[in-house]
N, CA, C and O atoms as a DFTB+ gen file, in Angstrom:
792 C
 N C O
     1  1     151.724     160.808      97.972
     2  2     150.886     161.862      98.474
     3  2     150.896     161.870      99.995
     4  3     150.923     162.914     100.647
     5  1     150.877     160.767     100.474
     6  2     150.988     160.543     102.111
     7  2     152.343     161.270     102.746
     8  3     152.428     162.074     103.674
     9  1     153.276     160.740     101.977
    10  2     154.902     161.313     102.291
    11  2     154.494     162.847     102.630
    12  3     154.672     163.387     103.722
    13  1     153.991     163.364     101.640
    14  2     154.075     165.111     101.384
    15  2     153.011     165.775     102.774
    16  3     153.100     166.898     103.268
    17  1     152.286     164.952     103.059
    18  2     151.473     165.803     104.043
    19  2     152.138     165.010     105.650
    20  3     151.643     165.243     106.753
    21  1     152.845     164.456     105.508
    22  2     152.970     163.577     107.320
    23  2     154.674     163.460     107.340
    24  3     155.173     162.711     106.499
    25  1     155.185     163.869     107.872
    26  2     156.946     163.628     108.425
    27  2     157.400     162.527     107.803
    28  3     156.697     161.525     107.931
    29  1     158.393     162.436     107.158
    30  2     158.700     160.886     107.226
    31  2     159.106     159.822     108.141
    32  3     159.168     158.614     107.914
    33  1     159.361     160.433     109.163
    34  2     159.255     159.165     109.972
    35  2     157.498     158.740     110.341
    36  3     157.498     157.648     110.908
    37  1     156.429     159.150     110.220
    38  2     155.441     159.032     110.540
    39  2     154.705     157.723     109.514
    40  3     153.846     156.881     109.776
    41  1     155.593     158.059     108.104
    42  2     154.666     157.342     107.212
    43  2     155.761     156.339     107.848
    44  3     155.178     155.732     108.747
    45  1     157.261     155.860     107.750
    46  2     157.777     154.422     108.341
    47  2     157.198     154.175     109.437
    48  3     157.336     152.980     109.699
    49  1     156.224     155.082     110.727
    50  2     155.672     154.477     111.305
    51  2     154.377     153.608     111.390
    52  3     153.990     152.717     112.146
    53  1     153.856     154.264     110.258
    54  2     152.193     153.724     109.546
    55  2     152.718     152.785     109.015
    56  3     151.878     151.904     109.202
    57  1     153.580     152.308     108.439
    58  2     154.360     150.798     107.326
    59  2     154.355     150.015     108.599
    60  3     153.702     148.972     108.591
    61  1     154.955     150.343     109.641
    62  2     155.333     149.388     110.333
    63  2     154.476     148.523     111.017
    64  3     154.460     147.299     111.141
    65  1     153.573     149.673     111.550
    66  2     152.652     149.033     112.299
    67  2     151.202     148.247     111.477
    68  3     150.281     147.575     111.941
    69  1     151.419     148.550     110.542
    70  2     150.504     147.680     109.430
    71  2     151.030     146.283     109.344
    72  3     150.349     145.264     109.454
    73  1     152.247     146.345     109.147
    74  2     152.697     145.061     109.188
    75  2     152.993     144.251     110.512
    76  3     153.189     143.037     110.469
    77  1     153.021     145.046     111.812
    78  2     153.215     144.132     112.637
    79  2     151.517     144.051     112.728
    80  3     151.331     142.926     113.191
    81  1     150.232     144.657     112.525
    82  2     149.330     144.027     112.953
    83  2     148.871     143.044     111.860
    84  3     148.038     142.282     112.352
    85  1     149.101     142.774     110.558
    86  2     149.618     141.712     109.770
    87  2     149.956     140.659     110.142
    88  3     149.563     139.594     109.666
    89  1     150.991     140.838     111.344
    90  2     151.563     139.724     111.321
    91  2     150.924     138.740     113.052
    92  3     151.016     137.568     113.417
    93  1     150.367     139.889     113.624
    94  2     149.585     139.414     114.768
    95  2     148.376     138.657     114.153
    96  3     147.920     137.638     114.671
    97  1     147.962     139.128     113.195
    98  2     146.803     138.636     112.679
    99  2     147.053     137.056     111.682
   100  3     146.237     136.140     111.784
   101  1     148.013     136.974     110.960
   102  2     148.594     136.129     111.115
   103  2     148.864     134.715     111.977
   104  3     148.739     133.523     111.695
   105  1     149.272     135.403     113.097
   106  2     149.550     134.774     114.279
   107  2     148.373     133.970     114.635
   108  3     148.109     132.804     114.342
   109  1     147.799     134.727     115.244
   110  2     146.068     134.678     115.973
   111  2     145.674     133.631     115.142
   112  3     145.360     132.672     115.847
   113  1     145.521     133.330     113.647
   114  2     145.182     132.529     112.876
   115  2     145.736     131.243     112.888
   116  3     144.891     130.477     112.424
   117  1     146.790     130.626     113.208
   118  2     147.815     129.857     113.125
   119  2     147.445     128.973     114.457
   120  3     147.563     127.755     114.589
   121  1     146.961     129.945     115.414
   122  2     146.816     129.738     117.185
   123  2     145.836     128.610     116.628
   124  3     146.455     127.602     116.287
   125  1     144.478     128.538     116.457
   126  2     143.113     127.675     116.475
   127  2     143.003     126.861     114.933
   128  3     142.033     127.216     114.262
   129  1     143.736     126.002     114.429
   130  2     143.824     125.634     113.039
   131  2     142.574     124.567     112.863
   132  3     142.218     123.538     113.437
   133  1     142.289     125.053     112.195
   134  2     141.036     124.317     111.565
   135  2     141.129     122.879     110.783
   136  3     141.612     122.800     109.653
   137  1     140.662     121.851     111.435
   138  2     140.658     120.421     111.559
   139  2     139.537     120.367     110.377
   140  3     138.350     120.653     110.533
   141  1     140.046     120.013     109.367
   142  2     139.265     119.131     107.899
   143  2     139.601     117.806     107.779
   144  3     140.789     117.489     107.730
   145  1     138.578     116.848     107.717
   146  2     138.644     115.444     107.821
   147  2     138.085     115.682     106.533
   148  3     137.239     116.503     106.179
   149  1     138.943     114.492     105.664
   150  2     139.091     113.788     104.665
   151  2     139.286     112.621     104.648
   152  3     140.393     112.097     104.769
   153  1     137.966     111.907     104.454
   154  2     137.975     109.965     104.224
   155  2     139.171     109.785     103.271
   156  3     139.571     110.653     102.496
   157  1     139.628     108.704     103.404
   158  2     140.805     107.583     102.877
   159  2     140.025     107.053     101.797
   160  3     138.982     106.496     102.139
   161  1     140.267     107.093     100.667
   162  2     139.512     106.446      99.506
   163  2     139.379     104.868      99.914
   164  3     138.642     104.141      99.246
   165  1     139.948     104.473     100.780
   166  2     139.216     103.343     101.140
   167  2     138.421     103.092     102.582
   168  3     138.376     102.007     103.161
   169  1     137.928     104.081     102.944
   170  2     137.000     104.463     104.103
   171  2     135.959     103.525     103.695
   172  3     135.932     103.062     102.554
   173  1     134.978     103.189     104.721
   174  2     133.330     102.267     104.335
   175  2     133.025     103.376     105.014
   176  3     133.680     104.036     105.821
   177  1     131.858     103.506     104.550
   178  2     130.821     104.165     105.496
   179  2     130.461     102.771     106.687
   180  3     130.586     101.549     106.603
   181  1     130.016     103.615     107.659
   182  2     129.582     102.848     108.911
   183  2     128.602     102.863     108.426
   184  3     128.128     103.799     107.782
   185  1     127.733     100.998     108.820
   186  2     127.080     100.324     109.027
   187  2     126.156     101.176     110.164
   188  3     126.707     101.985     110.912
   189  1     124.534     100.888     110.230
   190  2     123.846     101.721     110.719
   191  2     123.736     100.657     111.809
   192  3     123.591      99.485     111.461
   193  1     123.794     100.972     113.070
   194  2     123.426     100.097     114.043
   195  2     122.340      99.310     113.842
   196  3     121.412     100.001     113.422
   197  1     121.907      97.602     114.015
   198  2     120.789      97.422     114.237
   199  2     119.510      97.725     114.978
   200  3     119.944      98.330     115.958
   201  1     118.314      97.680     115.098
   202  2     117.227      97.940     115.896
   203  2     117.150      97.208     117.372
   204  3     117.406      96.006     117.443
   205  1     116.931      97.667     118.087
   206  2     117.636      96.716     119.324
   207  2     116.422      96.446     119.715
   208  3     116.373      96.297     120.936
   209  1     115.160      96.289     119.043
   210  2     113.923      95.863     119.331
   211  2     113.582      94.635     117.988
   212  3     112.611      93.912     117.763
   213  1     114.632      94.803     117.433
   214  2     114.263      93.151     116.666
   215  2     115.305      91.886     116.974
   216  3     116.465      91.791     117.375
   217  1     114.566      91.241     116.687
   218  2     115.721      89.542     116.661
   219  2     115.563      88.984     115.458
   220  3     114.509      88.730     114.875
   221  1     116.819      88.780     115.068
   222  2     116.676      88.142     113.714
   223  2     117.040      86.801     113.641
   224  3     118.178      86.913     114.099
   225  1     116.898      85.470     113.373
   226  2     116.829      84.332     113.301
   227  2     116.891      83.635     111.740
   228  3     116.345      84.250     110.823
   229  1     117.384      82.693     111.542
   230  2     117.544      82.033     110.685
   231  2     116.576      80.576     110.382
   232  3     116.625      79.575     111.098
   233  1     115.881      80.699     109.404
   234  2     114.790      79.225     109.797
   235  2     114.448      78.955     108.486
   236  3     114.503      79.875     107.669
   237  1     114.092      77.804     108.135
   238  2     113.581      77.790     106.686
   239  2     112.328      77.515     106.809
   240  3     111.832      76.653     106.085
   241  1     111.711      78.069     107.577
   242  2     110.367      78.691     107.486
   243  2     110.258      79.604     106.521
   244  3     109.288      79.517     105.768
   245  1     111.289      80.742     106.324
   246  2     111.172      81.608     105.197
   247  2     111.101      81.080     103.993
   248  3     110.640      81.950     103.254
   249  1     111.323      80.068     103.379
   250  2     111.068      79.682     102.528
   251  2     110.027      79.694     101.489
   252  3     109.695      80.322     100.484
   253  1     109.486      78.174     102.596
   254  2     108.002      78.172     101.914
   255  2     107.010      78.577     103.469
   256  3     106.821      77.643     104.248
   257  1     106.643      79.469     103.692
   258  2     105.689      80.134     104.838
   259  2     104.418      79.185     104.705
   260  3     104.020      78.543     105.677
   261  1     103.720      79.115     103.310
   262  2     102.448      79.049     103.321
   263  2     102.188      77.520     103.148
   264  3     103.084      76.705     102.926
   265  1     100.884      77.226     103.272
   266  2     100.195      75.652     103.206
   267  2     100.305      75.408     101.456
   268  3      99.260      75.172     100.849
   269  1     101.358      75.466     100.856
   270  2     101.046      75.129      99.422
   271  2     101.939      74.117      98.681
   272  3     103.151      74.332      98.681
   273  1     101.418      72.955      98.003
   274  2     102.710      72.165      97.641
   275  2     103.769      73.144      96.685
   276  3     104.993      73.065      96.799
   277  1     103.008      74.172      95.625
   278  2     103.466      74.581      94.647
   279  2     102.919      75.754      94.516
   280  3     101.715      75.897      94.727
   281  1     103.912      77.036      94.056
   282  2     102.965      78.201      94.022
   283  2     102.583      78.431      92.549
   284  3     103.270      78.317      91.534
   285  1     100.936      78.886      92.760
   286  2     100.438      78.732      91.525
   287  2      99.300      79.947      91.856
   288  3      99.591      80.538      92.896
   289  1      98.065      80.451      91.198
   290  2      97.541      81.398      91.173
   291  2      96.096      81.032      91.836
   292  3      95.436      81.705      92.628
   293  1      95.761      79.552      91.176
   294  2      94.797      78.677      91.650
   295  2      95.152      77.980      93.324
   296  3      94.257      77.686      94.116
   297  1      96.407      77.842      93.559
   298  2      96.519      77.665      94.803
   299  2      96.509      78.159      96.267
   300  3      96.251      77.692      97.377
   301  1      97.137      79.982      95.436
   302  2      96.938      80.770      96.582
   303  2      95.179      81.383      96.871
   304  3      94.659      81.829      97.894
   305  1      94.683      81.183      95.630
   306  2      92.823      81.393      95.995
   307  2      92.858      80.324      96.502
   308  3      93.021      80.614      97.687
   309  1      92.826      79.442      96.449
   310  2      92.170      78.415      97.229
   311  2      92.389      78.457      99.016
   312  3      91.646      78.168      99.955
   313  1      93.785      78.968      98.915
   314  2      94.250      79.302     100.384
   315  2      93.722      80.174     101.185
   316  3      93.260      80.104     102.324
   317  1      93.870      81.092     100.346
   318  2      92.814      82.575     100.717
   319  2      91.070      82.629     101.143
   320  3      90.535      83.635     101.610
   321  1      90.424      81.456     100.893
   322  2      89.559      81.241     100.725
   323  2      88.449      81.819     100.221
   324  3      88.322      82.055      99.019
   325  1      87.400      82.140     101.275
   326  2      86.391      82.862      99.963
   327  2      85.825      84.287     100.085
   328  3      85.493      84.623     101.221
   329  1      85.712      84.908      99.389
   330  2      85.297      86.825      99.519
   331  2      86.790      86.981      99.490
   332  3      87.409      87.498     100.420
   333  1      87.410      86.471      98.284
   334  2      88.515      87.372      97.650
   335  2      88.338      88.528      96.845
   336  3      87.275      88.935      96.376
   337  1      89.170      88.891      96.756
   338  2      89.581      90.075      95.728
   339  2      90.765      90.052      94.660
   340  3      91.911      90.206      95.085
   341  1      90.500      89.826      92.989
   342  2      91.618      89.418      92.817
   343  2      91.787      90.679      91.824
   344  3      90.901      91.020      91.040
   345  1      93.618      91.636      92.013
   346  2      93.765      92.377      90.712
   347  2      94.854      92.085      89.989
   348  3      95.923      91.768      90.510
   349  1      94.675      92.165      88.815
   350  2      96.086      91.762      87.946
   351  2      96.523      93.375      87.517
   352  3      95.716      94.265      87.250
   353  1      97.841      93.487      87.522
   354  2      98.582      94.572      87.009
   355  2      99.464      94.193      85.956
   356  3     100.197      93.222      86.145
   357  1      99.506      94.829      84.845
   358  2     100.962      94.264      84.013
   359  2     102.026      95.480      84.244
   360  3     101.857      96.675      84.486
   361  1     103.217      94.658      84.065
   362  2     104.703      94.896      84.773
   363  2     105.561      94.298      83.914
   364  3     105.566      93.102      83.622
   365  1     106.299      95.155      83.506
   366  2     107.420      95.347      82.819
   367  2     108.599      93.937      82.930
   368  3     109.185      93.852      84.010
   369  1     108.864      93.096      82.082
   370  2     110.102      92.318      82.456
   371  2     111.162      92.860      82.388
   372  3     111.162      93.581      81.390
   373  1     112.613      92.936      83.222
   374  2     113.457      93.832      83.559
   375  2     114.522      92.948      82.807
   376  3     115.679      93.359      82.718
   377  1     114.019      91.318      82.076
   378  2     115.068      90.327      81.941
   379  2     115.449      90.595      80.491
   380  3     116.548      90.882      80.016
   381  1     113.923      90.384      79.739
   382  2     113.389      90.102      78.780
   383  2     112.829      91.496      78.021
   384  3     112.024      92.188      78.644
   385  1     113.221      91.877      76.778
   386  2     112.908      93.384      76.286
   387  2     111.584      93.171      75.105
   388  3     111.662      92.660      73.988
   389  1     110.512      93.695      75.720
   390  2     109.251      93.826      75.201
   391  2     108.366      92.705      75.910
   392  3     107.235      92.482      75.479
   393  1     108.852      92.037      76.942
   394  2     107.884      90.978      77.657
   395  2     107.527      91.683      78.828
   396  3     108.325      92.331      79.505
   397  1     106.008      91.517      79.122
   398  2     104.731      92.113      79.899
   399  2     104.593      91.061      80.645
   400  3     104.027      90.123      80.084
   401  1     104.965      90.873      81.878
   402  2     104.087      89.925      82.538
   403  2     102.940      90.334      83.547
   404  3     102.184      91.291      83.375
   405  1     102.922      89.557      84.516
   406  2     102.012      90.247      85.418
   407  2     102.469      90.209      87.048
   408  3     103.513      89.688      87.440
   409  1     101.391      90.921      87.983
   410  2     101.442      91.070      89.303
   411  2      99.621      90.640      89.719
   412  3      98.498      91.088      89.491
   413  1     100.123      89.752      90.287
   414  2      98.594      89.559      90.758
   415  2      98.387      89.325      91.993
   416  3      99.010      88.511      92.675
   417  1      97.341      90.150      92.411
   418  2      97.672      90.220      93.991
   419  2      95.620      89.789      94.555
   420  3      94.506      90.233      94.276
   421  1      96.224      88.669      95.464
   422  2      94.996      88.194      95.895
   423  2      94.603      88.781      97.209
   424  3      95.320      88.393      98.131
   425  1      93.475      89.773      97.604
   426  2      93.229      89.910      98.800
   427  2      91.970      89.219      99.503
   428  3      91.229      88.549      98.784
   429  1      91.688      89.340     100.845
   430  2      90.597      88.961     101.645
   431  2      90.783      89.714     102.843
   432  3      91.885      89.648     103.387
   433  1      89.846      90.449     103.362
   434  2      89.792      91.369     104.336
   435  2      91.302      92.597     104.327
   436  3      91.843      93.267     103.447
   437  1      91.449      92.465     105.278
   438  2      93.070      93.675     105.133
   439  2      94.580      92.589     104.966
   440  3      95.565      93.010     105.573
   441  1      94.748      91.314     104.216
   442  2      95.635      90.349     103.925
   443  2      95.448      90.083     102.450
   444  3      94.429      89.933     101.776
   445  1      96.626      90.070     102.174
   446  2      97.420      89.819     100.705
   447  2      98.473      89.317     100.500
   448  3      99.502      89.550     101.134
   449  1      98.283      88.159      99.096
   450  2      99.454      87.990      98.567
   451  2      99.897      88.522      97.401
   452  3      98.976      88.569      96.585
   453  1     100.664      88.836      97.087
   454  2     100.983      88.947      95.365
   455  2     101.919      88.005      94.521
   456  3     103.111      87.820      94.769
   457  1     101.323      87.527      93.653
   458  2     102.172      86.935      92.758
   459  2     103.477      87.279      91.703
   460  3     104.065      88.303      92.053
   461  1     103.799      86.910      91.013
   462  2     104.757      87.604      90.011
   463  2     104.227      86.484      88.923
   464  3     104.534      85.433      89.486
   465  1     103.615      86.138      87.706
   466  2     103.212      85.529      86.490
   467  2     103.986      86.009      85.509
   468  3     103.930      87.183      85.141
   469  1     104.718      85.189      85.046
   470  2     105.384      85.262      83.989
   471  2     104.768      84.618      82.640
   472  3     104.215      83.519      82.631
   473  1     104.928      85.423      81.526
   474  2     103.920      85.494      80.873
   475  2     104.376      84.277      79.892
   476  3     103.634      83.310      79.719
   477  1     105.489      84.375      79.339
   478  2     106.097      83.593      78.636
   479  2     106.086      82.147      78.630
   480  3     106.224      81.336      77.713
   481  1     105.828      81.978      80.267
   482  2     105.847      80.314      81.052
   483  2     104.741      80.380      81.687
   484  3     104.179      81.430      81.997
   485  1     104.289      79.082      81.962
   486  2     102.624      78.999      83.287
   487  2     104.056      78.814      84.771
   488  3     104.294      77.789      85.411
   489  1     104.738      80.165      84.907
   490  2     105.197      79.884      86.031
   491  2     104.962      81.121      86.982
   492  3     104.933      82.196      86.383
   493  1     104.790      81.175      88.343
   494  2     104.457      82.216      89.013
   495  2     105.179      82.065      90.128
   496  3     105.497      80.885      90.275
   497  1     105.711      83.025      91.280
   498  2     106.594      83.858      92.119
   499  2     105.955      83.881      92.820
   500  3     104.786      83.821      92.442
   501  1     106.208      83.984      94.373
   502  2     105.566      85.238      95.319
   503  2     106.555      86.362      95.118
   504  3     107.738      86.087      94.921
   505  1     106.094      87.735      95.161
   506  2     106.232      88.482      95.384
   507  2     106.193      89.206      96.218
   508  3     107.127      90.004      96.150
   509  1     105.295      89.420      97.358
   510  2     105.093      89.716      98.288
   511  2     103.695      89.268      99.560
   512  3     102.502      89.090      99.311
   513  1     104.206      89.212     100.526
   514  2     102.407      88.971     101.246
   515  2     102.720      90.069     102.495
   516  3     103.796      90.555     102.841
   517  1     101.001      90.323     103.176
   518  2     100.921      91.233     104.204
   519  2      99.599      90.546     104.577
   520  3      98.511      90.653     104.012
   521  1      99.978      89.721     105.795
   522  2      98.737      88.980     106.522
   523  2      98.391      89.574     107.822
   524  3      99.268      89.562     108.686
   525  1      97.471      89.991     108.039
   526  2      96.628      90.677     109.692
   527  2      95.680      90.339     109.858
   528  3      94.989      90.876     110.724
   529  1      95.037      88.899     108.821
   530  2      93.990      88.320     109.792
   531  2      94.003      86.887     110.124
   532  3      94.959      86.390     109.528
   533  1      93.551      86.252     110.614
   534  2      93.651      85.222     111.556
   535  2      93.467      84.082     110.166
   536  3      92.810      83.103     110.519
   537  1      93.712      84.048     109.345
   538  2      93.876      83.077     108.482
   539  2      94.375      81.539     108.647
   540  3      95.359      81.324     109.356
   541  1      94.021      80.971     108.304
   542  2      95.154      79.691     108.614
   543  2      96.303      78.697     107.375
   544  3      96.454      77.538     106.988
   545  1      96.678      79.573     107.233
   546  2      97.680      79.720     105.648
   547  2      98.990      78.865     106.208
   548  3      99.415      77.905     105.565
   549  1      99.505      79.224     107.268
   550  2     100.882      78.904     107.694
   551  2     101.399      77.429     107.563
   552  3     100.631      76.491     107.777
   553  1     102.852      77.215     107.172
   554  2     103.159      75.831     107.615
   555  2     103.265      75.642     109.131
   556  3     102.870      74.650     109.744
   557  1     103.738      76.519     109.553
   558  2     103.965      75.891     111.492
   559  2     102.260      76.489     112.213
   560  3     102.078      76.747     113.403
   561  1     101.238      76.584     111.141
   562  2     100.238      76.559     112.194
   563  2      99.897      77.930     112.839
   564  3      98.930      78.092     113.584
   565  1     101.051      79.206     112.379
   566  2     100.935      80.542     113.173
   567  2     100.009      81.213     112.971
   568  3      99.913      81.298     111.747
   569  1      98.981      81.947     113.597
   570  2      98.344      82.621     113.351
   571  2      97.782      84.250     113.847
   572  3      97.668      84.457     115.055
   573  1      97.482      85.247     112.958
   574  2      97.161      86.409     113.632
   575  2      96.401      86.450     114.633
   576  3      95.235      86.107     114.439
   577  1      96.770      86.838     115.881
   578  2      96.172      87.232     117.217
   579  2      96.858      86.089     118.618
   580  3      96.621      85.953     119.818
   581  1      97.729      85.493     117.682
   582  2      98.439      84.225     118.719
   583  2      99.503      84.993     119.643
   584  3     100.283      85.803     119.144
   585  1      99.500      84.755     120.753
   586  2     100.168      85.456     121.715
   587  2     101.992      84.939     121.725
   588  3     102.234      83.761     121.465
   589  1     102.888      85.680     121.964
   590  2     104.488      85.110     121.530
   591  2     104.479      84.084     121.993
   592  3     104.874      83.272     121.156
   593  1     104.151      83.466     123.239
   594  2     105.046      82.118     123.699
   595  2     104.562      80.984     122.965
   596  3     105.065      79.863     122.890
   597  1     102.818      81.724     122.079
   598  2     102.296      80.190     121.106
   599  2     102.827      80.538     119.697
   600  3     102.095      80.076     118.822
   601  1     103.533      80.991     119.387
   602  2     104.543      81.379     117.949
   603  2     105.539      81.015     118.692
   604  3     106.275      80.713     117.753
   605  1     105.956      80.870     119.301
   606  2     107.535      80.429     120.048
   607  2     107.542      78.980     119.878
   608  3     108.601      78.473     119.511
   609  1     106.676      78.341     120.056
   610  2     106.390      76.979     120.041
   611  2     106.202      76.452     119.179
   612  3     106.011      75.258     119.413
   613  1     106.099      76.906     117.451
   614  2     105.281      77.032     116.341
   615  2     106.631      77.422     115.382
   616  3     106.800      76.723     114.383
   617  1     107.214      78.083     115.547
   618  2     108.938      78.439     115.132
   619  2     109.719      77.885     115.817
   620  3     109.867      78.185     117.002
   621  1     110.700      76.525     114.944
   622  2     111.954      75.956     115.707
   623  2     113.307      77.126     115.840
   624  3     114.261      76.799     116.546
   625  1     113.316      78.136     115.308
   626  2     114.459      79.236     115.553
   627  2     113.980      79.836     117.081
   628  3     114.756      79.944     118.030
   629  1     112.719      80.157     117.107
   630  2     112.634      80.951     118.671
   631  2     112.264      80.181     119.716
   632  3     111.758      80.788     120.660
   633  1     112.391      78.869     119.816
   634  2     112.366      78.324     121.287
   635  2     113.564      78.450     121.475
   636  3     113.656      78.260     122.687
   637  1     114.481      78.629     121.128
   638  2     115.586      78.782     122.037
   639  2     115.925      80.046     122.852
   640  3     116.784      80.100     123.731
   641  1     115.065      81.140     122.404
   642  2     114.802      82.150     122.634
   643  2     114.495      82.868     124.114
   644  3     113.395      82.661     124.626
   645  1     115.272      83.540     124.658
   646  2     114.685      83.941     126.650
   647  2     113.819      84.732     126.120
   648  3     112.701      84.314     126.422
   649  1     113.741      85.912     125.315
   650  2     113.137      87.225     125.790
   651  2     112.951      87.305     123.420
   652  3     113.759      87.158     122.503
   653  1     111.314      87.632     123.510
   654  2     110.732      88.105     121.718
   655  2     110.733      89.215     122.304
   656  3     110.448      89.466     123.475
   657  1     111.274      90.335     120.931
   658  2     110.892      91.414     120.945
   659  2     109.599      91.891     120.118
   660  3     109.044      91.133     119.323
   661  1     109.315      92.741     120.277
   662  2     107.852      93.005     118.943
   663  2     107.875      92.875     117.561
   664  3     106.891      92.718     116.839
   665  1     109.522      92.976     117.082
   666  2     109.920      92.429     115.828
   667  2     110.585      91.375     115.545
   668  3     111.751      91.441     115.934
   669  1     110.267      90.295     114.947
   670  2     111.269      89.149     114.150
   671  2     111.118      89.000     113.387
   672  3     110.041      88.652     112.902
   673  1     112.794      89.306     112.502
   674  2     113.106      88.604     111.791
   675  2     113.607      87.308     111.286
   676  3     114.654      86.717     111.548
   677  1     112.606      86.993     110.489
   678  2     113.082      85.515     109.920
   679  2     113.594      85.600     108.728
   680  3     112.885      86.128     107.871
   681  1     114.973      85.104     108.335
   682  2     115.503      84.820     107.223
   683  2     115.792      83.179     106.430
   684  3     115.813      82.016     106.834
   685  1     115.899      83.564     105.693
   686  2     116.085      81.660     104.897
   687  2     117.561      81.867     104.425
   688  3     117.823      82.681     103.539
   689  1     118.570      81.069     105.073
   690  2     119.815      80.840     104.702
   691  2     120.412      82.305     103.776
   692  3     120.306      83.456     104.199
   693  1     120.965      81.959     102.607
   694  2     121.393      83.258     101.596
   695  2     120.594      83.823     100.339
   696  3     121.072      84.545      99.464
   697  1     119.276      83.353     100.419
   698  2     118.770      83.274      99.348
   699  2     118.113      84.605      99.217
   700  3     118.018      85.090      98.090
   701  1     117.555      85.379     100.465
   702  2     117.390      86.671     100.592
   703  2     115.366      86.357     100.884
   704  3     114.521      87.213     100.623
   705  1     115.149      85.394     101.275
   706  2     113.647      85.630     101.900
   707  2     113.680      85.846     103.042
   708  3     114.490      85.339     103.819
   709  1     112.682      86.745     103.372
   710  2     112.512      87.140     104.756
   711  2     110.732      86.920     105.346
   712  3     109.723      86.974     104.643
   713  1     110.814      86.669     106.828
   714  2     109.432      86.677     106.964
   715  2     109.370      87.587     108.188
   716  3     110.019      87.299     109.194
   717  1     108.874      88.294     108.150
   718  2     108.457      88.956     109.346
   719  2     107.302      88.897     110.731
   720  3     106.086      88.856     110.545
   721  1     107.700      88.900     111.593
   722  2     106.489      88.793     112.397
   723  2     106.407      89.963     113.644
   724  3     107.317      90.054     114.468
   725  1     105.288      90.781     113.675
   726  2     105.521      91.958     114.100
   727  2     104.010      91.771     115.266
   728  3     102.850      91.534     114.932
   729  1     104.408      91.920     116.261
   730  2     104.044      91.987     117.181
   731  2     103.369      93.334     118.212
   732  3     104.023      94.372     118.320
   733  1     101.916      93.162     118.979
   734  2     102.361      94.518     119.778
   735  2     101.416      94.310     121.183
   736  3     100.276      93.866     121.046
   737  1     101.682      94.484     121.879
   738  2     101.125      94.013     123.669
   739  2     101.083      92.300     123.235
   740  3      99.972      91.784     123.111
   741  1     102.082      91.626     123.057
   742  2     102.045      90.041     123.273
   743  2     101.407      89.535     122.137
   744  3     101.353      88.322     121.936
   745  1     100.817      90.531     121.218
   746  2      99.961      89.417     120.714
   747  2     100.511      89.759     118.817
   748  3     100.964      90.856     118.491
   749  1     100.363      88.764     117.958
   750  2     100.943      88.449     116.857
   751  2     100.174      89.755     115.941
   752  3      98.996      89.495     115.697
   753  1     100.503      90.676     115.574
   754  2      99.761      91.887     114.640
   755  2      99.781      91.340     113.111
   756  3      98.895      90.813     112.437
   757  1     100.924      91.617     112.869
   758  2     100.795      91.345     111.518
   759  2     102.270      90.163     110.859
   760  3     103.250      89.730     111.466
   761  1     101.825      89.967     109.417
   762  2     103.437      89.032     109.028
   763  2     103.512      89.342     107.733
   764  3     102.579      89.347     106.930
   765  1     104.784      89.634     107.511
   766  2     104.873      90.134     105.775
   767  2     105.942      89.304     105.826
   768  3     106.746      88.965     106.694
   769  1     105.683      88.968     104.257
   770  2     106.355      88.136     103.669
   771  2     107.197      88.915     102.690
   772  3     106.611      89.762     102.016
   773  1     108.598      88.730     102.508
   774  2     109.436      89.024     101.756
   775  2     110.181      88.583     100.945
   776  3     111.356      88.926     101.077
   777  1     109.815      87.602      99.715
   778  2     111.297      86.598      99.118
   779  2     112.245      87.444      98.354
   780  3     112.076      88.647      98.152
   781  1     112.955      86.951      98.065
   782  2     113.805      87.035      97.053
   783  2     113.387      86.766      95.686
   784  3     113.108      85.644      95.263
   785  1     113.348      88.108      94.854
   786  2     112.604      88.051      93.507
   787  2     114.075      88.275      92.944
   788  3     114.905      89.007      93.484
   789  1     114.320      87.401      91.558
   790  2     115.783      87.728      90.486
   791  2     114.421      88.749      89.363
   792  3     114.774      89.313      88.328
């Protein structure tokens, strides 16, 4: 239909120039090529930088933190001393299918420990602690409101130490306990305790 109304050389001129702007367009495309990154199936993801406001240290302080020969349920009240608060939760065994044990978590003012009681055995865990008051629980003697250079003295990992930041970490060898001691204007805030639960 085009042929019949336009010269024929007009329509080979409409072909042509379709295709050379085709082929500019083309072109133009080819000029700025678009960069797609694709990881190597054996890529790692990067590691997140550490916090450059903590120090982490190695001590077996993480271990055993607290004043106790043996952890037991009767031992950590006794530690805790008196105007506790005690709640038990039951919790699922993840080992054992249809065994209930428990979580028992002892408080006094804004500080806690929790246990792990296994129901099956008279044997019990820490699970977790969060201490912010001036208690005197510690094996090296540390206590909430102690200023860094008297926790420096009190931890054999940080005297060797020039410069505490507001965070330390304390770890125990490979076993995966951690103790924390968190700091803020010099003076000792709070310490959570972290072990390693199987």
């Amino acid at each position: 239909m085009l042929a019949k109304t336009l010269p024929h050389y007009l329509v080979y001129l409409v072909l042509a120039g379709m295709g050379l702007l085709g082929s500019v367009a083309c072109t133009e495309a080819q000029k700025k090529p678009v960069k797609v990154f694709t990881p190597s199936p054996n890529a790692v993801a990067p590691v997140a930088a550490p916090d450059p406001d903590t120090l982490r240290v190695e001590d077996d302080f993480a271990l055993a933190p607290f004043l106790l020969d043996s952890i037991s349920f009767v031992g950590v009240q006794r530690l805790m001393g008196k105007n506790i608060h005690i709640q038990k939760d039951p919790t699922r065994n993840h080992f054992v299918a249809n065994q209930i044990d428990t979580l028992i978590t002892v408080k006094q003012s804004n500080s806690s420990i929790t246990l792990y009681a296994v129901s099956s055995e008279a044997k019990c865990f820490f699970k977790e602690a969060t201490i912010k008051d001036p208690l005197p629980i510690f094996q090296n003697a540390i206590k909430i409101g102690q200023r860094k250079s008297q926790v420096k003295e009190l931890v054999p990992a940080l005297r060797k130490e020039h410069y505490l930041p507001d965070n330390i970490e304390i770890a125990a060898g490979e076993g995966g306990d951690y103790l924390y001691l968190i700091f803020k204007n010099d003076v000792l805030l709070r310490v959570e305790y972290r072990p390693y639960l199987d």
